[in-house]
Each structure stands twice: as C-alpha cells, then as structure tokens.
N, C-alpha and C positions, 0 to 999 in steps of 0.2 A: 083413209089413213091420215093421221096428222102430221103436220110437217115435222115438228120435234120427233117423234117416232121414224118417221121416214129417216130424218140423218144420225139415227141413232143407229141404224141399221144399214144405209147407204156408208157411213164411212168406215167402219171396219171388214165388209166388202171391200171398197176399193182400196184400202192398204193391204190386204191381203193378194190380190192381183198385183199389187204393185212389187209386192214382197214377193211373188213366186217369179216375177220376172227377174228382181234383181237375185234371188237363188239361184238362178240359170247361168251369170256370170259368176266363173268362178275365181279371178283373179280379184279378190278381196284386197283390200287395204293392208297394211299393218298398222296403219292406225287406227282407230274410230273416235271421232268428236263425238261425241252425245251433248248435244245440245237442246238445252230444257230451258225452251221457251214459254211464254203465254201471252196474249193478243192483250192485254192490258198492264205488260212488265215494263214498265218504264226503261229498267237496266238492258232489258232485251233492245228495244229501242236502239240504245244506246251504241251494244255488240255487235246489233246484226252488219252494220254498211262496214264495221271492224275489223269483223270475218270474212265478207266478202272481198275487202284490198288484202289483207292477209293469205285468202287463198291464192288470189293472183299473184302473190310473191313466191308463192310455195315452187318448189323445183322439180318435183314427182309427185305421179299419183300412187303412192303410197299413202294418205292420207282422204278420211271418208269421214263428209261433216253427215251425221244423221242427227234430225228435228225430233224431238218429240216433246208433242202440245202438250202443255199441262192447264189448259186454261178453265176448263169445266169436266166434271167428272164422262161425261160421254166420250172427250178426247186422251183424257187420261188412261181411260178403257184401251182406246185404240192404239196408244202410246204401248200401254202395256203388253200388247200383243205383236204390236212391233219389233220391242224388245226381246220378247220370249223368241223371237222368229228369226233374231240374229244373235243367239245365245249371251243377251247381256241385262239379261232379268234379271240377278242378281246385282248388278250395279243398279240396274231403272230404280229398284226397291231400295237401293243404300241411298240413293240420292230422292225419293220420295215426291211430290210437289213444286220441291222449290224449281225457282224459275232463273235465267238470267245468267247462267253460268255454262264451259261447256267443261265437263269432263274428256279428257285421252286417254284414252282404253287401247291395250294390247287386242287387236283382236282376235289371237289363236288364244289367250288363255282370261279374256274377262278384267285383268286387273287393271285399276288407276295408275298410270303413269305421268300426270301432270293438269293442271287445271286452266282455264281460260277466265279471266274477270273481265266484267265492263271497263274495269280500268285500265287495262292493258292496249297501249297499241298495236295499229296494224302490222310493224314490225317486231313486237315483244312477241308478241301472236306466232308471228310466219316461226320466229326462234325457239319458242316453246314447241310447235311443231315439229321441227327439224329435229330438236333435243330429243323428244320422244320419239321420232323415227329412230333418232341414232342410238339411243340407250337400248332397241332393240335387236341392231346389228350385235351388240358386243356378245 
C-alpha cells in the first residue's frame, strides 16, 4: 500500500474515533469556534498563538475551539466529516476553503454568531467570545 493511500485512509479513521469519543461527552459548549486552518496560511500563523492567550483569558468552558484543515483535498475530506459529525455541515460548506479565520457558531442551532480575524487581539478574541456566549443567554 502507498503511503499517500495509507493517510488517505488512516486519517478519517482516526477522527472518526476521535469524534465518537468526544460524542460520548455530553456537556457541549455553547459555543463552537470553527477554525479553518491550513499548514501553509500565513494568517493562520498569525491566529493561532492569538487564540491560544485568548483561550486562557476565557472565564468558562462554554466555549469549543474545533480545527478543520483545509490544506489539501484528503484533509478537507476529513474536515468535512468532522463537520457532518457535529451538525455544522452547513456552515463547513458556507465557509468553503478559505483558511485563517475562525467562525462562532451557536451550537444548539448551527448559526454564525461572530467572527475571529488575524487581526484581532488576544483580548478582542477572549471579548468577541464572551459577547457570543453572552448574546446566547438572552
């Protein structure tokens, strides 16, 4: 078997494991970041060490960063099924490819509630956060 075949087929294996483990927890976020990265996005670069102090500012885990690679179509695939596996297929496909960005998704009903830029600080970040937690208390 060739190695390209092999991880074509080794990784949506093991995100599906991964994904039945994290089904098993049911205390979900209200949040979901969807963050659509790719291993040659400069802006990703940019975001990610962003997101990481920005999480550590956050105050609850109500909030849930999820990756999905957009770097070559084999990740995309598994991206896609990711997606489908935490009902937010319909946003994976409104936001497509691009990379660099993280969308805040309601996650009881799927919709955009706020977006993340490279150019945002790790405190605009923790606030845009918080603002979407809180716009779903009301």
């Amino acid at each position: 078997m060739n190695k390209r075949l092999f991880h074509k087929l080794l990784l949506p294996l093991a995100l599906l494991t991964l994904l039945s483990l994290a089904k098993a927890d049911e205390d979900r976020a209200n949040v979901t970041g969807m963050y659509f990265y790719a291993s040659w996005c400069a802006a990703c670069k940019t975001l990610e060490p962003k997101l990481e102090e920005a999480k550590s500012l956050a105050s609850d885990n109500s909030f849930e960063l999820v990756r999905f690679d957009v770097s070559n179509k084999a990740k995309q695939n598994a991206s896609k099924l990711l997606a489908a596996e935490l009902n937010l297929e319909s946003m994976y496909e409104k936001i497509g490819v691009k990379s660099g960005i993280v969308v805040l998704v309601d996650t009881q009903t799927g919709k955009e509630i706020g977006r993340i830029k490279r150019s945002d600080a790790p405190q605009a970040i923790a606030k845009k956060i918080a603002n979407a937690e809180e716009s779903l208390k009301i």
